[in-house]
C-alpha atoms as one frame of an Amber mdcrd trajectory, in Angstrom:
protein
   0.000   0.000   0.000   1.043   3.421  -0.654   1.475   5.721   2.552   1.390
   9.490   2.952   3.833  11.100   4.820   5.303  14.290   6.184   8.520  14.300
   5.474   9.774  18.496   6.303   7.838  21.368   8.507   8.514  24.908   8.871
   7.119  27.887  10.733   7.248  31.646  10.495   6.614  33.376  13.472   5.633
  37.308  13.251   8.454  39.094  15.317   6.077  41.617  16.655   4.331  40.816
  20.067   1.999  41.907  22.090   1.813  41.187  25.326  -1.964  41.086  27.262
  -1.053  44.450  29.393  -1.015  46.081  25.659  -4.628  46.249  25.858  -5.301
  48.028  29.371  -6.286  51.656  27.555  -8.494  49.422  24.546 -11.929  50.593
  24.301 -14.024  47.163  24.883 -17.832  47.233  24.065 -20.678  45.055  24.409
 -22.145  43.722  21.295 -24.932  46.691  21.560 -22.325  49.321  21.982 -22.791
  49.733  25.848 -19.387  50.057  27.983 -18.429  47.395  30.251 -19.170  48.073
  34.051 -15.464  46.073  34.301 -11.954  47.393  34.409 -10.027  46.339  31.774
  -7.434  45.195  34.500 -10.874  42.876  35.032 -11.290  42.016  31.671  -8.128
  41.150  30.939  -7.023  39.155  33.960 -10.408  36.771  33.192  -9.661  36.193
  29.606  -5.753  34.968  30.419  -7.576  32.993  32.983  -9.964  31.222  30.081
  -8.056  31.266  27.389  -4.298  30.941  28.244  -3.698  33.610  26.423  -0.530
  36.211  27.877   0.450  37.364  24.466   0.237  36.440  20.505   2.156  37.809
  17.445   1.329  40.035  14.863   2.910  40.349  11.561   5.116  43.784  10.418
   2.640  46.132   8.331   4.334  45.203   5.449   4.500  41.299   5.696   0.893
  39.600   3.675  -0.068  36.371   4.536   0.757  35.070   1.717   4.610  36.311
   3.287   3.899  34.449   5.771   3.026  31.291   3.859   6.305  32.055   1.775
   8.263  32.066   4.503   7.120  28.701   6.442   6.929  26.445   2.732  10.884
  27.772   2.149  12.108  26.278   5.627   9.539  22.856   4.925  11.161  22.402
   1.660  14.024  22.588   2.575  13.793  20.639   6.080  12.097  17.648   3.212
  15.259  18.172   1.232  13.341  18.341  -1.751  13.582  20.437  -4.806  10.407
  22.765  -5.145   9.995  22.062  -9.033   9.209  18.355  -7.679   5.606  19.662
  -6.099   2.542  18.681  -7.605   0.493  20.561  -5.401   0.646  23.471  -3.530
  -2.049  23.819  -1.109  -2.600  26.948   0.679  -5.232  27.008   4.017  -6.444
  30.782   5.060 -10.030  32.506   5.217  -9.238  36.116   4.693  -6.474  36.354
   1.619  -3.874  39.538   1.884  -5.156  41.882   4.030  -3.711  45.226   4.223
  -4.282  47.774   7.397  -7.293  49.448   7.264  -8.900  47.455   4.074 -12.328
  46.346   3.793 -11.565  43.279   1.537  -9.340  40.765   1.523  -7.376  40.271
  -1.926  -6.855  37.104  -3.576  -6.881  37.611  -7.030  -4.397  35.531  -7.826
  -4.777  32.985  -5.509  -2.523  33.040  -2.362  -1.106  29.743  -3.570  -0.442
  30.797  -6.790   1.656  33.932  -4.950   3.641  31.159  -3.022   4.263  29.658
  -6.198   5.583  32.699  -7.630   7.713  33.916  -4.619   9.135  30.383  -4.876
  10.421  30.684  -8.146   8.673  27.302  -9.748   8.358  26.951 -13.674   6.526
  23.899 -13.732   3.358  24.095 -14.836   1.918  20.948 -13.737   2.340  21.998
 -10.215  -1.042  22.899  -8.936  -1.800  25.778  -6.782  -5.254  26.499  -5.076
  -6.706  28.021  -1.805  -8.908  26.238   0.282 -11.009  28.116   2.639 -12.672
  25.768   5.683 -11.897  28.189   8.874  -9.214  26.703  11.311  -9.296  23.082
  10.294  -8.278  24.600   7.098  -4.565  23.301   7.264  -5.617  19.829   8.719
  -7.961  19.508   5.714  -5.199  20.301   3.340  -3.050  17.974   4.396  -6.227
  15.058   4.142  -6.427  16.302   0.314  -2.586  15.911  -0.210  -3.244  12.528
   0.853  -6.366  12.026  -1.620  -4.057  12.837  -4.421  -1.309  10.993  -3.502
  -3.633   7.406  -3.178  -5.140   8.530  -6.275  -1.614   8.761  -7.692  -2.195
  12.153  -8.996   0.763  13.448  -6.503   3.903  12.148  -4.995   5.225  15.377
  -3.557   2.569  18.157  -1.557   3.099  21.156  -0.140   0.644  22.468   2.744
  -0.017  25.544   3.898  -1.550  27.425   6.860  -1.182  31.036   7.120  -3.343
  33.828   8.468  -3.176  37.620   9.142  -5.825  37.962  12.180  -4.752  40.675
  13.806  -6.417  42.715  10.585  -9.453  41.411  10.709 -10.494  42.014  14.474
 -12.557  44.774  15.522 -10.617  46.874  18.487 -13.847  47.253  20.244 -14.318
  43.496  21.171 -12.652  41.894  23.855 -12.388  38.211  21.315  -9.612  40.823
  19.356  -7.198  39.564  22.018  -7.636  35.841  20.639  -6.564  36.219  17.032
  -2.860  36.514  16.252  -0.528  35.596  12.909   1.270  33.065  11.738   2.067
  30.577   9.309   2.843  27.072   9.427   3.747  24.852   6.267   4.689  20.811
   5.487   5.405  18.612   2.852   3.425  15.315   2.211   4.983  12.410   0.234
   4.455   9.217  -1.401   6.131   6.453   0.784   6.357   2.525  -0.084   7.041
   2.447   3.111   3.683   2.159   4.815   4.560   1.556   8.424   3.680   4.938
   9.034   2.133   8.136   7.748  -1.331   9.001   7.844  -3.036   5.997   9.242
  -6.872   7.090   8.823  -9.169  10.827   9.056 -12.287  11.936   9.669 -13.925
  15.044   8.742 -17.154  16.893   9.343 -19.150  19.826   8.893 -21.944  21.029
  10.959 -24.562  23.592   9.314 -28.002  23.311  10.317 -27.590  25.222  13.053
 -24.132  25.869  13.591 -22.828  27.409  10.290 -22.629  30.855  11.881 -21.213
  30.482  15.064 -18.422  32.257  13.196 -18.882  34.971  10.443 -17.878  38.692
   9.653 -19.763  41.245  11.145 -19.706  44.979  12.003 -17.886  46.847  14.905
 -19.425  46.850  18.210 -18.718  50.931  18.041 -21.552  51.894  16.175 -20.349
  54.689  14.622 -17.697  52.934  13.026 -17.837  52.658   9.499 -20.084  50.564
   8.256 -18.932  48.910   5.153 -15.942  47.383   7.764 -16.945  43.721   8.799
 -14.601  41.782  11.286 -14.593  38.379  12.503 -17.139  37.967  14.909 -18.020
  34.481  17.112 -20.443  33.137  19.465 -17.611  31.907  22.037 -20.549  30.459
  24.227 -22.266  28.293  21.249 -18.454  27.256  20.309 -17.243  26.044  23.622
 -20.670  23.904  23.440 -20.466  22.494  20.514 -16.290  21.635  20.147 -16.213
  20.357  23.865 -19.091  17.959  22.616 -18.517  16.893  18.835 -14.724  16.998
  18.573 -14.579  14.526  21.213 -16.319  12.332  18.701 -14.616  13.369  15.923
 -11.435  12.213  16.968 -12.871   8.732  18.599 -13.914   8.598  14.884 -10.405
   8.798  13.256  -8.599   6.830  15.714 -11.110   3.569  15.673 -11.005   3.571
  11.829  -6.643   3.591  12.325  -7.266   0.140  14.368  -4.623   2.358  16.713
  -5.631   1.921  20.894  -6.119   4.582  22.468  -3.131   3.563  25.789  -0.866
   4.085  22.346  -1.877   7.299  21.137   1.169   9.684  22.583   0.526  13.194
  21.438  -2.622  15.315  20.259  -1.700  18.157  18.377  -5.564  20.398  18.758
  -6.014  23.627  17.493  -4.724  26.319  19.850  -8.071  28.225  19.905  -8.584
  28.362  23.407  -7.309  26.239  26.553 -10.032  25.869  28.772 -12.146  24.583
  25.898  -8.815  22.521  24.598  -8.619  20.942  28.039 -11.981  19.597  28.042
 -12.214  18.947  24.340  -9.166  15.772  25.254 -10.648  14.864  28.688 -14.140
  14.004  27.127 -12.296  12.499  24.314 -10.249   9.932  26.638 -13.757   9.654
  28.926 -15.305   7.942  25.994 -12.384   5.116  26.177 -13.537   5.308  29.994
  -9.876   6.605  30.562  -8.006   9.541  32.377  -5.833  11.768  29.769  -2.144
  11.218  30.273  -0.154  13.859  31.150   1.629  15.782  28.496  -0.236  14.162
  25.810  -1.505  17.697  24.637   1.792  20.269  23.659   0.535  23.925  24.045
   1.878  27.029  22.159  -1.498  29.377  22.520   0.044  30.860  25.956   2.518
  32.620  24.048   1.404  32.610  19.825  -2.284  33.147  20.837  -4.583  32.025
  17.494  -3.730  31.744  14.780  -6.212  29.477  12.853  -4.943  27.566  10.379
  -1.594  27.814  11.450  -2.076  26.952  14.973  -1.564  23.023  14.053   1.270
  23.265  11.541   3.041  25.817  13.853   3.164  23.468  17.189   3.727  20.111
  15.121   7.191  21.809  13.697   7.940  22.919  17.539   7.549  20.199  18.775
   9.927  18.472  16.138  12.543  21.061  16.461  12.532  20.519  20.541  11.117
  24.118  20.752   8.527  23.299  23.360   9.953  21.941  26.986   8.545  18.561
  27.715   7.311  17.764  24.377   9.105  15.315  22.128   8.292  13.072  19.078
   9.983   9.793  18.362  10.372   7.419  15.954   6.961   5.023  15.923   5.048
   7.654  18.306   1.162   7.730  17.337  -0.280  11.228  17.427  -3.860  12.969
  16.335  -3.611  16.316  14.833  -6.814  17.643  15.147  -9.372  21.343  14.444
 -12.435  22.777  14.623 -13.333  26.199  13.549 -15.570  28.484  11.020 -18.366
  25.912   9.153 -18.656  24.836  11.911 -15.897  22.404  10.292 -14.390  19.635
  12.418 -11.410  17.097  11.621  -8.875  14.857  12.692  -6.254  12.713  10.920
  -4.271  10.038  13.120  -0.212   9.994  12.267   2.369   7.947  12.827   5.908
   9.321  13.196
């Protein structure tokens, strides 16, 4: 059988950060326009507490995502050691294409992938570059299609991408703003013969009947902002609900159609949306094997990159494999579940073994 692997990460991380005590002079609004009765000392000190969150990064004013994406596929090519005219695909995961400071629309016309394919200097016309928008699980996704192609043998060599520009699509006025940060995050998928790891199995979902927006652009909760400005907007309450519930099930999914047990599973790499909800998203998970979760099983980077959406997953798998998070390690035969949920509401998991 033929096996899909990762064979090269990389990472860009913005240089610019911003710590949580940035935001003590912000003026937060309710979603009516009415002030808070809190201190933002208040407000603050509560969201660290539910989130995790004590800073993120933002990207320099004249970085684009598609920089960003640039910058992580150069360092996963060449971790692969491959040569970029081999790709067949280029696969690029984001929801809001280049936005500059102060736009009202994203631009990606060309494509974001077709910009990476540019900036990498390829010829070759039968690689393929397209965006796929699917909120955070965006990247995870991407890497699932890589692996389509390649058992379809219409690749051998893919190139993923997850990059994002949030910090320029948050309205100032709502206390979520201190969530979203940038990033990108980037691998390469290839054929194997070898088939004693890889990808092992996925699952993937997507909830609409009710849920399709939990996330979705809206306007500024100062109501005399202008109004042709949308900005990503959430129901945190419906979220938390819904992920701590159906991702649990999600990744039950993927891991009983790898034949994998669940006492050999040794990482899960989740989305680094928030940790409370993270936290009880993998102890309901292990509850349905009737089990306790093990500690360490679930490497954290939100405390420090805040979210990033689709590069939250790419950007703490390559940490991890480059020993950049304490206590978190990945060896040779080690079972792990890289897994999302976002915008949709989308929800996925793919079970890997290193």
């Amino acid at each position: 059988m033929i096996a899909s692997k990762i064979t090269g990460t990389g990472t860009f991380i913005p240089s610019i950060k911003k710590e949580n005590n940035a935001f003590i002079n912000t003026h937060f609004l309710n979603e009516d326009g009415s002030e808070f009765t809190a201190e933002n000392s208040t407000i603050i000190s509560k969201f660290k507490d539910i989130t995790g969150i004590a800073e993120r990064r933002y990207a320099k004013e004249a970085y684009q995502t598609s920089d960003l994406a640039f910058f992580a596929a150069e360092k996963a090519i060449k971790d692969a050691g491959i040569n970029a005219e081999e790709l067949d695909y280029i696969i690029v995961a984001h929801n809001f294409g280049d936005v500059k400071q102060g736009a009202i629309q994203g631009d990606t016309l060309p494509s974001l992938a077709t910009r990476v394919k540019y900036r990498l200097g390829i010829a070759n016309p039968n690689c393929v570059a397209y965006d796929l928008l699917f909120g955070c699980p965006g990247f995870v996704e991407g890497v699932i299609q890589a692996q389509a192609f390649i058992k379809a043998a219409m690749a051998n060599k893919c190139l993923v991408i997850g990059a994002e520009t949030l910090s320029r699509v948050v309205d100032k006025h709502d206390r979520d703003a201190m969530i979203y940060s940038d990033g990108a995050g980037a691998c390469i998928v290839e054929k194997s013969a070898d088939n004693d790891s890889g990808i092992l199995s996925h699952a993937t979902q997507t909830f609409a009947k009710e849920e399709a927006y939990f996330l979705n652009f809206g306007k500024s909760y100062n109501l005399s902002a202008e109004k042709d400005v949308r900005y990503i907007k959430m129901n945190g309450r419906k979220i938390y609900e819904f992920a701590i519930t159906n991702v649990p099930a999600a990744m039950k999914l993927a891991l009983d159609k790898s034949g994998v047990a669940i006492a050999d599973l040794k990482k899960i790499f989740i989305h680094q949306a928030n940790e409370k909800m993270d936290e009880a998203i993998i102890k309901r998970f292990y509850r349905l094997y009737k089990m306790k979760a093990p500690e360490g099983v679930m490497p954290m980077s939100i405390h420090k990159l805040g979210n990033s959406s689709v590069a939250t997953v790419p950007t703490l798998l390559d940490l991890v494999l480059k020993g950049k998070i304490e206590n978190q390690t990945i060896t040779k035969g080690d079972v792990a579940i890289l897994a999302s949920v976002g915008a949709g509401m989308n929800i996925n998991a793919i079970v890997y073994k290193f």
